[in-house]
PDB file of N, CA, C and O in Angstrom:
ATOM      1  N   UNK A   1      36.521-107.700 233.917  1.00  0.00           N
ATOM      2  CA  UNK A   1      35.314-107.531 233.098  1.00  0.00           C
ATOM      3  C   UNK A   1      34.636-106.204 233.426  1.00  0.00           C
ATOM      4  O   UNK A   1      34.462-105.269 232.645  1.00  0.00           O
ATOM      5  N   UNK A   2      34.251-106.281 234.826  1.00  0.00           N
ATOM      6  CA  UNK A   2      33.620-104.315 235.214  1.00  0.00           C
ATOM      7  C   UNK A   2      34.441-103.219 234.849  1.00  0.00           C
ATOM      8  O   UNK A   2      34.125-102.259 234.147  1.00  0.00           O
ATOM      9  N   UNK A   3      35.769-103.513 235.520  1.00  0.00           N
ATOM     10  CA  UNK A   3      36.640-102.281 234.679  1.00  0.00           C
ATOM     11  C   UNK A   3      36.891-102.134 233.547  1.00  0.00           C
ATOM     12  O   UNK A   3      37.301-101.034 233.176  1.00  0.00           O
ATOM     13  N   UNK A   4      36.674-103.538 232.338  1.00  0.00           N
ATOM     14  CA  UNK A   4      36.611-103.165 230.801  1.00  0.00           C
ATOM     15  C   UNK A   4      35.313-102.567 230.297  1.00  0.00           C
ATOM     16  O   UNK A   4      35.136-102.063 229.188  1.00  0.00           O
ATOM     17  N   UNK A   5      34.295-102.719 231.430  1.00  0.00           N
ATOM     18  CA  UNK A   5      32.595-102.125 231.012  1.00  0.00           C
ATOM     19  C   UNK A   5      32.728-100.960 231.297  1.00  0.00           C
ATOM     20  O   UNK A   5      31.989-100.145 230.745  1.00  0.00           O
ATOM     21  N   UNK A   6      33.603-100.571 232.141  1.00  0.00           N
ATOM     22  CA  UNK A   6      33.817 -99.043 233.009  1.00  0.00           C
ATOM     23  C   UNK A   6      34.513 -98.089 231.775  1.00  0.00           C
ATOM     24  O   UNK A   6      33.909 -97.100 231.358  1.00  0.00           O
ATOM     25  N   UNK A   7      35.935 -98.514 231.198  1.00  0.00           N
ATOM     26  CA  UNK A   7      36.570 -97.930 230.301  1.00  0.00           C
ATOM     27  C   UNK A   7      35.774 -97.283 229.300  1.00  0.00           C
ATOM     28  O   UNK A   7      35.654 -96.082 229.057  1.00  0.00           O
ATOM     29  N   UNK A   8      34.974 -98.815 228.477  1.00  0.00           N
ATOM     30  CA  UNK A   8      34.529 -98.545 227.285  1.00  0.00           C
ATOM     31  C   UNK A   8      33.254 -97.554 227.622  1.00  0.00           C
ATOM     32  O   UNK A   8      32.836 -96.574 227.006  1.00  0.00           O
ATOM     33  N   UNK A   9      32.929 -98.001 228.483  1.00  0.00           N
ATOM     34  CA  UNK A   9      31.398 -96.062 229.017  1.00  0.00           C
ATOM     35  C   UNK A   9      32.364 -95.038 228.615  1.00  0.00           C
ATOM     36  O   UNK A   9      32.150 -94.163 227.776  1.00  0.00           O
ATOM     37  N   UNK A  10      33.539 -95.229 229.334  1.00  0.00           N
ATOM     38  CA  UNK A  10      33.839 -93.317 229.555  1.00  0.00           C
ATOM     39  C   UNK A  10      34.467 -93.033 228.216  1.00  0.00           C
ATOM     40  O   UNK A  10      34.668 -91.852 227.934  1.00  0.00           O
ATOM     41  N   UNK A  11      34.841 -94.087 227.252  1.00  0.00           N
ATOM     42  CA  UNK A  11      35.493 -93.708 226.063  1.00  0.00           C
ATOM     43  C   UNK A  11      33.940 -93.484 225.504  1.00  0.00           C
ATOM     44  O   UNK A  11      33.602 -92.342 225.815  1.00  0.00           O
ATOM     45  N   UNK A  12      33.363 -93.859 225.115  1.00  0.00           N
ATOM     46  CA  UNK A  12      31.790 -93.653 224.669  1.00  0.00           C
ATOM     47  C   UNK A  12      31.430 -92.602 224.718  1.00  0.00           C
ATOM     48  O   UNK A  12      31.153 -91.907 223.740  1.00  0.00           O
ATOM     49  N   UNK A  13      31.325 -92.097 226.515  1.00  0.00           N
ATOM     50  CA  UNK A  13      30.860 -90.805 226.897  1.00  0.00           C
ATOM     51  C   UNK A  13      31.786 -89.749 225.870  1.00  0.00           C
ATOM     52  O   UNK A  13      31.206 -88.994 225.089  1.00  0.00           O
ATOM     53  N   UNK A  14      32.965 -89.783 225.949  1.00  0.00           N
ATOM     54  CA  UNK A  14      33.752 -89.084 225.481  1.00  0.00           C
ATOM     55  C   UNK A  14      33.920 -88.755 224.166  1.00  0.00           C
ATOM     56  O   UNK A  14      34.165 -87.581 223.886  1.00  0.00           O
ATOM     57  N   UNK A  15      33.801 -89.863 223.018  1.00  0.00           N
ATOM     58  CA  UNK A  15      33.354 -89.601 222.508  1.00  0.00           C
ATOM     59  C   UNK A  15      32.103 -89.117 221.604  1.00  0.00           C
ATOM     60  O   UNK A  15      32.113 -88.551 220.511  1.00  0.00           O
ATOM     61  N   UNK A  16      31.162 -89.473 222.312  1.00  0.00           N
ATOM     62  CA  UNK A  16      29.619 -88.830 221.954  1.00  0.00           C
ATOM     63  C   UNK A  16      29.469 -87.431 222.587  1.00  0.00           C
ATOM     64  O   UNK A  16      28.543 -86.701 222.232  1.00  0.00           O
ATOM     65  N   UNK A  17      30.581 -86.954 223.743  1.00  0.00           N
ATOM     66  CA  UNK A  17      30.975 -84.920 224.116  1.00  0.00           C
ATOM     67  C   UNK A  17      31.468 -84.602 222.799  1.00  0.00           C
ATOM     68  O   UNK A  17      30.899 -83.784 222.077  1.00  0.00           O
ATOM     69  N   UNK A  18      32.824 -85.413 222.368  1.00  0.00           N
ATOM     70  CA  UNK A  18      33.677 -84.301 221.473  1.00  0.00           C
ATOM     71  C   UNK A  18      32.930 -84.482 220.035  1.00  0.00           C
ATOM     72  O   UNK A  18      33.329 -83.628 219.244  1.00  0.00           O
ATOM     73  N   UNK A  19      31.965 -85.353 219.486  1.00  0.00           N
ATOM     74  CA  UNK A  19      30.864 -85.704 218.493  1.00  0.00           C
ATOM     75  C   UNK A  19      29.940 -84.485 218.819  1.00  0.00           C
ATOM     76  O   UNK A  19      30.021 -83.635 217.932  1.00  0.00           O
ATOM     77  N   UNK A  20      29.110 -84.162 219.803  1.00  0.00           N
ATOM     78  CA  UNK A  20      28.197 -83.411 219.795  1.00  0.00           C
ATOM     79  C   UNK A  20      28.751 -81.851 219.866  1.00  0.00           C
ATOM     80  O   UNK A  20      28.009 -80.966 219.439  1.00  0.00           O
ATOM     81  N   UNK A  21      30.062 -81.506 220.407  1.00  0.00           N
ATOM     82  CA  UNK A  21      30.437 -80.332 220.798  1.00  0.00           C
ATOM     83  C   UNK A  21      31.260 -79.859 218.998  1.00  0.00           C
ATOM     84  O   UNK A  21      31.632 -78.710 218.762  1.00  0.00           O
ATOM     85  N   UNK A  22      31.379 -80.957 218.021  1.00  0.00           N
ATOM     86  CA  UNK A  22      31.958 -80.684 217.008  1.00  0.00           C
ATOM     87  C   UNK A  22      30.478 -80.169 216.204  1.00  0.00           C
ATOM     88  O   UNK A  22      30.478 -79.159 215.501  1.00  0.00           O
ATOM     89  N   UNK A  23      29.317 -80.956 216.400  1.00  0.00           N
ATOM     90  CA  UNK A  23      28.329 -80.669 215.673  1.00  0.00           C
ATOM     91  C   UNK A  23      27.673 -79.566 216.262  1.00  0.00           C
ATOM     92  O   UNK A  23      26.540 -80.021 216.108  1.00  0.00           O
ATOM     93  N   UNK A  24      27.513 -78.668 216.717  1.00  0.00           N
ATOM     94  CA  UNK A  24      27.368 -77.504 217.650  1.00  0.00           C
ATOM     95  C   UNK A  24      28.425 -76.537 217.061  1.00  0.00           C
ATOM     96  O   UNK A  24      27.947 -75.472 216.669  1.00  0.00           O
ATOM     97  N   UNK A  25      29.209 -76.624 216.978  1.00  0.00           N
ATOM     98  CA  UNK A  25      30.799 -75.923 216.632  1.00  0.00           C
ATOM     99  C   UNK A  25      30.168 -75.311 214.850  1.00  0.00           C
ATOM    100  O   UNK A  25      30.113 -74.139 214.480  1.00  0.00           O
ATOM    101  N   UNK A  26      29.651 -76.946 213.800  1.00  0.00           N
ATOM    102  CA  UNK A  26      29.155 -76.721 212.813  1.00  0.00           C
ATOM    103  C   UNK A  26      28.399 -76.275 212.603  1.00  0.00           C
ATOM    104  O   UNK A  26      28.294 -75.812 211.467  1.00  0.00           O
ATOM    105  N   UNK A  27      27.355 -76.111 213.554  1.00  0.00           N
ATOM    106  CA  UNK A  27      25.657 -75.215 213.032  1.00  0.00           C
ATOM    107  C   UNK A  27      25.759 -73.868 213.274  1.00  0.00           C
ATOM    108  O   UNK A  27      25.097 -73.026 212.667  1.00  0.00           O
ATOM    109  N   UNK A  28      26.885 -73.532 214.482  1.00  0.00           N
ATOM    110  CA  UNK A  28      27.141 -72.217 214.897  1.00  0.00           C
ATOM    111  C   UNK A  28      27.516 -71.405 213.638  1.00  0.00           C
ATOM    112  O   UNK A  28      27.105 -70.325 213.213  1.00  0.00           O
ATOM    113  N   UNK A  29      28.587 -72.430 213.108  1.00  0.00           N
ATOM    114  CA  UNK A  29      29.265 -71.378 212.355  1.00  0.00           C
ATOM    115  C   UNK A  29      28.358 -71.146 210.909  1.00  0.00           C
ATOM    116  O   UNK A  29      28.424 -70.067 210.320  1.00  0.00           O
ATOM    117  N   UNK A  30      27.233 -72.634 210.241  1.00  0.00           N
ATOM    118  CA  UNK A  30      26.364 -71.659 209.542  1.00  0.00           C
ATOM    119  C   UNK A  30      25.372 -70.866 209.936  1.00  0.00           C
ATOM    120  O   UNK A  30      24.998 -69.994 209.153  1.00  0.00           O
ATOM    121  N   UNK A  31      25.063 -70.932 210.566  1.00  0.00           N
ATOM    122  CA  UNK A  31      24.223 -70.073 211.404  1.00  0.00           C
ATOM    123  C   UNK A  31      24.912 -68.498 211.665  1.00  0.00           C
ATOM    124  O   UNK A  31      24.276 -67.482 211.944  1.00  0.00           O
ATOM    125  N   UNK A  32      26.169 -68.600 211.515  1.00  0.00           N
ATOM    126  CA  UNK A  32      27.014 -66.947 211.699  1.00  0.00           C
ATOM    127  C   UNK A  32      27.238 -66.766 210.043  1.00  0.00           C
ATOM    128  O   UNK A  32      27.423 -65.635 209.596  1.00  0.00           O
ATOM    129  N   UNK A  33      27.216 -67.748 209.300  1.00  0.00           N
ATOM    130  CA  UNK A  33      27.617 -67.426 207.911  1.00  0.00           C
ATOM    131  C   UNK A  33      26.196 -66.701 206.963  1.00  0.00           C
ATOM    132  O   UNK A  33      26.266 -65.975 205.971  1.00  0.00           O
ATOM    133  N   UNK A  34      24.710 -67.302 207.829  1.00  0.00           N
ATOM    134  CA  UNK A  34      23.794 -66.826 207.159  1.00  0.00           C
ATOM    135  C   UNK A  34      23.744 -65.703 207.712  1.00  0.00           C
ATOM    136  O   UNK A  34      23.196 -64.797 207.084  1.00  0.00           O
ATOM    137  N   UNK A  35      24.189 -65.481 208.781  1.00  0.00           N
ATOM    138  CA  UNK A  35      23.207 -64.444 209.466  1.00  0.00           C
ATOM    139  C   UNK A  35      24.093 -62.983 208.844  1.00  0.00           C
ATOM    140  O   UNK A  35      23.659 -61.873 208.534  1.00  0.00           O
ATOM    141  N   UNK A  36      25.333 -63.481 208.832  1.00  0.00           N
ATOM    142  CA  UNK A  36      25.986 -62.436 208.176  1.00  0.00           C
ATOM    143  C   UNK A  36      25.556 -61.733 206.753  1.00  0.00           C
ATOM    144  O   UNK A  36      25.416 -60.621 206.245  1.00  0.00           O
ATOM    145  N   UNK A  37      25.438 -63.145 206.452  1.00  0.00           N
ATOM    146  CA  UNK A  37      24.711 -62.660 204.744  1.00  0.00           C
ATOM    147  C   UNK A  37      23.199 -62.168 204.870  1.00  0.00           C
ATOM    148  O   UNK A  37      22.748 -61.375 204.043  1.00  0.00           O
ATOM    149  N   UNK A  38      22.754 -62.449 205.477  1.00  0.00           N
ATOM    150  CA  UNK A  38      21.366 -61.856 205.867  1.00  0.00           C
ATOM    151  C   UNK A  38      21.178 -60.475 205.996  1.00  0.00           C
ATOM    152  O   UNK A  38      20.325 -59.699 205.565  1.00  0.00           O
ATOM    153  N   UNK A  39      22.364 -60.329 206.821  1.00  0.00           N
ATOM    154  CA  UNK A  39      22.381 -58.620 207.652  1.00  0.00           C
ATOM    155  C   UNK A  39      22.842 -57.927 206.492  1.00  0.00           C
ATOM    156  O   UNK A  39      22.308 -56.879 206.126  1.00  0.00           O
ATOM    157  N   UNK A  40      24.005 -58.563 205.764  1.00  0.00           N
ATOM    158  CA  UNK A  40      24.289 -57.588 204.629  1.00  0.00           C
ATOM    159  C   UNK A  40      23.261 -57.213 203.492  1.00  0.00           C
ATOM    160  O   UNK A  40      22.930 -56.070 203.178  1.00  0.00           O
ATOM    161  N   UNK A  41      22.795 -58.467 202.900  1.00  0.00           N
ATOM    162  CA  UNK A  41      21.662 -58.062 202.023  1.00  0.00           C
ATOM    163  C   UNK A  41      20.320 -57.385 202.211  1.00  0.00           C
ATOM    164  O   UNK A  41      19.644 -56.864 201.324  1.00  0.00           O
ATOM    165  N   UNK A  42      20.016 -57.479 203.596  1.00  0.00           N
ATOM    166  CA  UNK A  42      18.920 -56.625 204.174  1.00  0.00           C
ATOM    167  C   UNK A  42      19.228 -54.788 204.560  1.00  0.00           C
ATOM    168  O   UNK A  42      18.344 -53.969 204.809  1.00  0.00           O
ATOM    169  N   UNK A  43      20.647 -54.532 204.509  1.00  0.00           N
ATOM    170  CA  UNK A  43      21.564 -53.676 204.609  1.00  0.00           C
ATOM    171  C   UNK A  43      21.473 -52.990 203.335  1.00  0.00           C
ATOM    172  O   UNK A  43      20.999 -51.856 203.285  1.00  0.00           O
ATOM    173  N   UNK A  44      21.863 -53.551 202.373  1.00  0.00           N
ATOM    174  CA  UNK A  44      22.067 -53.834 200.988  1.00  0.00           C
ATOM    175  C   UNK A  44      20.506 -53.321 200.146  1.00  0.00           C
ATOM    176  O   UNK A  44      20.512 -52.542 199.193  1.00  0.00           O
ATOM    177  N   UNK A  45      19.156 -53.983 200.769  1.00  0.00           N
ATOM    178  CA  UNK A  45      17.882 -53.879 199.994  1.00  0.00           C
ATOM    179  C   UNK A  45      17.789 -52.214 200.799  1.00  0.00           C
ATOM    180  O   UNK A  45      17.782 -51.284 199.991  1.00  0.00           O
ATOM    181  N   UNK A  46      17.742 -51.943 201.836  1.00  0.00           N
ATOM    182  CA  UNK A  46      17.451 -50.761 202.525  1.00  0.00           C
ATOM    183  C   UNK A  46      18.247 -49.532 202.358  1.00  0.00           C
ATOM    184  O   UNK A  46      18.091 -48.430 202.885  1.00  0.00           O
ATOM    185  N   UNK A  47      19.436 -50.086 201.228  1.00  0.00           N
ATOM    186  CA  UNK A  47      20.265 -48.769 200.785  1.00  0.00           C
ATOM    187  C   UNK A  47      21.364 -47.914 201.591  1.00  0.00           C
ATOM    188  O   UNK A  47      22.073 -46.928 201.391  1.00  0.00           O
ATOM    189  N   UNK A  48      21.095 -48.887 202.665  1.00  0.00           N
ATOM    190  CA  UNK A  48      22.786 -48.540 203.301  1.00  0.00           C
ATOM    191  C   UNK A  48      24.010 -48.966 202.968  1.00  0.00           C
ATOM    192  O   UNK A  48      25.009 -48.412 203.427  1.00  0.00           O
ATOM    193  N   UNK A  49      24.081 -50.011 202.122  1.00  0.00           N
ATOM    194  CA  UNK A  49      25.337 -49.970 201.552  1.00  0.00           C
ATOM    195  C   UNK A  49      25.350 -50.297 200.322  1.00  0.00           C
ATOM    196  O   UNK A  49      24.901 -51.367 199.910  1.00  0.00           O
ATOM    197  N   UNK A  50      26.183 -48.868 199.165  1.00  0.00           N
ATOM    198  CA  UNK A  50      25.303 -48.824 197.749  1.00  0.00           C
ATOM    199  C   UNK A  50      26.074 -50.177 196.452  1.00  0.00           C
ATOM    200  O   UNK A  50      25.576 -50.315 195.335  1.00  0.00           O
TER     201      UNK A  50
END
């Protein structure tokens, strides 16, 4: 019974790391997708790139 309470924690733990490290993974990358578009169109309004 303790070692089936023991398992199911560390599968838990484990999956609520590779859950949170996927959702982190996702905000990064919009967060690089705006920022990109950001830099260009602010690039873009200021006439550096015509």
């Amino acid at each position: 019974m303790a070692a089936g309470s023991i398992s199911d924690l560390g599968m838990n733990r484990e999956t609520t790391y590779y859950a949170t490290q996927a959702g982190w993974g996702i905000l990064w990358t919009v967060l690089a997708i705006i920022g990109a578009g950001g830099i260009y169109t602010a690039a873009k309004q200021a006439g550096v790139i015509q």
